[in-house]
N, C-alpha and C positions, 0 to 999 in steps of 0.2 A: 794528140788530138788538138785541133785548133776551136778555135772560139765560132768559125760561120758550122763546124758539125755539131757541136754542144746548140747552140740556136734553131740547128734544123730540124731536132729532136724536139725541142720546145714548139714551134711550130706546126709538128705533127699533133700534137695536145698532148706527149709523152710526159708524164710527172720524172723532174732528174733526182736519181739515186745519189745522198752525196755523204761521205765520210770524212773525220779527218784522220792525218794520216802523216808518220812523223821517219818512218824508215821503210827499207828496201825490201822486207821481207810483208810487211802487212798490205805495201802497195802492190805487190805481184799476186798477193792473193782477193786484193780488194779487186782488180784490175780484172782477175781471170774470172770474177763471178759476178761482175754487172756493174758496179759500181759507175759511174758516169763521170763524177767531179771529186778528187780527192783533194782536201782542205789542209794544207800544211798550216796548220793553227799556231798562232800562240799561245795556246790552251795547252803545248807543250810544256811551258811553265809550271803547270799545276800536276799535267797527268807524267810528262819522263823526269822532269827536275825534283817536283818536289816541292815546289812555294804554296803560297797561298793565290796568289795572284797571278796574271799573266806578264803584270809586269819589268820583273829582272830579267825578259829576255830580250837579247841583243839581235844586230841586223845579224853577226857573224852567227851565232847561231839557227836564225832562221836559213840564211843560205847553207849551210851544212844540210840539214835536215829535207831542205829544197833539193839537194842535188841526190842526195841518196833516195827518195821517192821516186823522184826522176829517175833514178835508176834501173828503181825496180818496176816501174810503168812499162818503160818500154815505149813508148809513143799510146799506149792504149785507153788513156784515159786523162781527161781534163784534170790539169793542177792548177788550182787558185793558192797562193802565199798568202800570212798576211804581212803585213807591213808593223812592225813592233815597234811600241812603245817609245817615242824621242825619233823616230828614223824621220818623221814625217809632219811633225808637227810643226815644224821651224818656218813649212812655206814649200812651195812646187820644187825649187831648185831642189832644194835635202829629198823630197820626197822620190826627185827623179832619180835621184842620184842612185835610194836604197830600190828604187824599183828594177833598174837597170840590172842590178848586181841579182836579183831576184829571178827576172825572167835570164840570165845570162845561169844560173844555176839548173833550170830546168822548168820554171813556174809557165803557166800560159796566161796567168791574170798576177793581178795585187787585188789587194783587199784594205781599205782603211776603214777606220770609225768617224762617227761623226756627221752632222748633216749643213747648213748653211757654212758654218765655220770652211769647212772643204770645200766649196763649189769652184773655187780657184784654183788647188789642186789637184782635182779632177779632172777638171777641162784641159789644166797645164798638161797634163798626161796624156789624156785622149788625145790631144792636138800631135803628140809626139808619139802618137803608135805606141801605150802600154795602156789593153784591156784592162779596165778598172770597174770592181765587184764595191758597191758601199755598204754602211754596215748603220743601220738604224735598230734603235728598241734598246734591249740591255747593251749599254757599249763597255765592256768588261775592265777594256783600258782604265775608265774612268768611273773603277770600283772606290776610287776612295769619295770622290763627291755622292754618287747616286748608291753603293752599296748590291748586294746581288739581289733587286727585286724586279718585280713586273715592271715595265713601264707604259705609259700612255694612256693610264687607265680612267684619266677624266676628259671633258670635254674638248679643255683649252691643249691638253697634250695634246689628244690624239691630231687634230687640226696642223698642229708644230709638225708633226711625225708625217703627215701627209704631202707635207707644203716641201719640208727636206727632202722627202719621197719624189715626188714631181722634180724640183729644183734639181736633185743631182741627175736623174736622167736627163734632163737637158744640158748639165753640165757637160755627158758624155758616159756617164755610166753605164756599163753594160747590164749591168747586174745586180739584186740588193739580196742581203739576207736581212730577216725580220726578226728579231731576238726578243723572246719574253714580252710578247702583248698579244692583247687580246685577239681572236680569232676573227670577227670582224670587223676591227681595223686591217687586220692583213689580207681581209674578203676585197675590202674594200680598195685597197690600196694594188694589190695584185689587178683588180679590174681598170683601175685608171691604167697602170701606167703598161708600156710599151714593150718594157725590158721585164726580163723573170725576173722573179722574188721567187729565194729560200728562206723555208722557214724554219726556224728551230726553238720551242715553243710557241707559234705561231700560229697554231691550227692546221686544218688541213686544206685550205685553199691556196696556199702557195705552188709555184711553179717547179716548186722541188721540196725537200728537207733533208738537214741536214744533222750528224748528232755525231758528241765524240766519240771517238772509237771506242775506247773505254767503257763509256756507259752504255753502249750499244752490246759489250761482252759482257757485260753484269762486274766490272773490274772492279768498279765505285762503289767505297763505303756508302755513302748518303745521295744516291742520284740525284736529280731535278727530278720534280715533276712530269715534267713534257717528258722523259727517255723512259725508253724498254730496254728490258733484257732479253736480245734475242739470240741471246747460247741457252737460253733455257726451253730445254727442247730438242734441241740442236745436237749432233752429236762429235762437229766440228765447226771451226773457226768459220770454214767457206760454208758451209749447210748454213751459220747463224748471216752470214751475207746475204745469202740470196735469200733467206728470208724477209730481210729486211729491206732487201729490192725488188722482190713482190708485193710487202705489204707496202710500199712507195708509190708502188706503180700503179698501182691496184687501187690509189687512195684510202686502205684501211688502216696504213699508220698515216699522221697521230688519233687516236680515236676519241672521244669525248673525255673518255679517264686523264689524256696527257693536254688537258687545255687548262687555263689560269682559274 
């Protein structure tokens, strides 16, 4: 699936169903029961490796895990990557380089963190044909500054969060996910701008949400906040799927209980 059919769904007022998703057998069955956008995360790190962080994961790694999703897709469904930790922070050139090798593995976008800092990188990209998803709110990369909490939760943030928000879609951005802030910041911010917002603790105004696979199977010791477990109930992996791309679509997940 390319980027103008993921947009034509957006278009229709469809909310997109999105997972992440790290190998061939969960994207074949992510893919067969609705899912829209599967998230080859870095959050690989934490849920297949075993860290604390996302951060010891390499570009090699992320392209591995890109190609085997890819695999198991088939063409059926939108893959965003993201771009980890060092690949991309050096400047557009590095950034192009790790993107290249990303979409060249099976990805249909990248995904970076970060908001003004980027606007160079972004654009560098977009000018050169690689759909670029940006990533505002909790930015995990840069757990050891900000730590795993809410963010934007006073004035002068939220304003930052907006202003990044606006600036990278003009930079070129297709795309933003909205991480750990308040519900009406991401009301708000979904309404200005042009391109969809996912949200993931975000509320439920965003033009999508998304959650890790993991916590979406009830796998996580200590979930977030914002996640459900929808195996519970369920009496398989794809039944906990499409439940969870009806209550998407439907607007009844995230409900009041999964907001900050």
């Amino acid at each position: 699936m390319f980027l103008p059919h993921l947009m034509a769904r957006v278009e229709k007022g469809e909310k997109l169903a999105a997972l992440t998703c790290y190998d061939a057998s969960f994207a074949r069955v992510l893919a067969d029961n609705g899912i829209d956008l599967l998230l080859v995360g870095d959050s690989l790190g934490m849920t297949i490796q075993g860290h604390v962080t996302t951060l010891p994961v390499t570009l090699e790694h992320m392209v591995y895990h890109t190609e085997a999703v890819a695999r198991g897709v088939g063409g059926r469904a939108f893959i965003m990557a993201d771009l980890p930790f060092g690949s991309y922070q050096a400047g557009p050139t590095a950034a192009f380089s790790a993107a290249a090798r990303l979409l060249a593995a099976g990805a249909n976008m990248v995904k970076l963190e970060g908001g003004a800092v980027m606007l160079d990188t972004v654009r560098f990209l977009h000018e050169r044909g690689v759909p670029v998803c940006g990533h505002l709110g909790l930015l995990p990369q840069s757990v050891n500054v900000t730590g795993y909490r809410a963010q934007a939760r006073d004035v002068a943030a939220a304003e930052r969060l907006m202003h990044d928000a606006e600036a990278l879609a003009q930079a070129g951005a297709s795309m933003l996910v909205l991480e750990s802030i308040p519900a009406v910041l991401a009301d708000e911010t979904t309404q200005r701008l042009a391109i969809p917002t996912i949200g993931i603790g975000a509320g439920p105004h965003c033009n999508g949400q998304v959650l890790v696979l993991q916590d979406m199977l009830g796998l996580t010791d200590k979930p977030p906040r914002f996640a459900k477990d929808f195996m519970e109930g369920a009496w398989n992996v794809a039944a906990a799927v499409r439940a969870y791309v009806a209550a998407v679509k439907a607007g009844e997940f995230p409900g009041p209980e999964h907001g900050l």
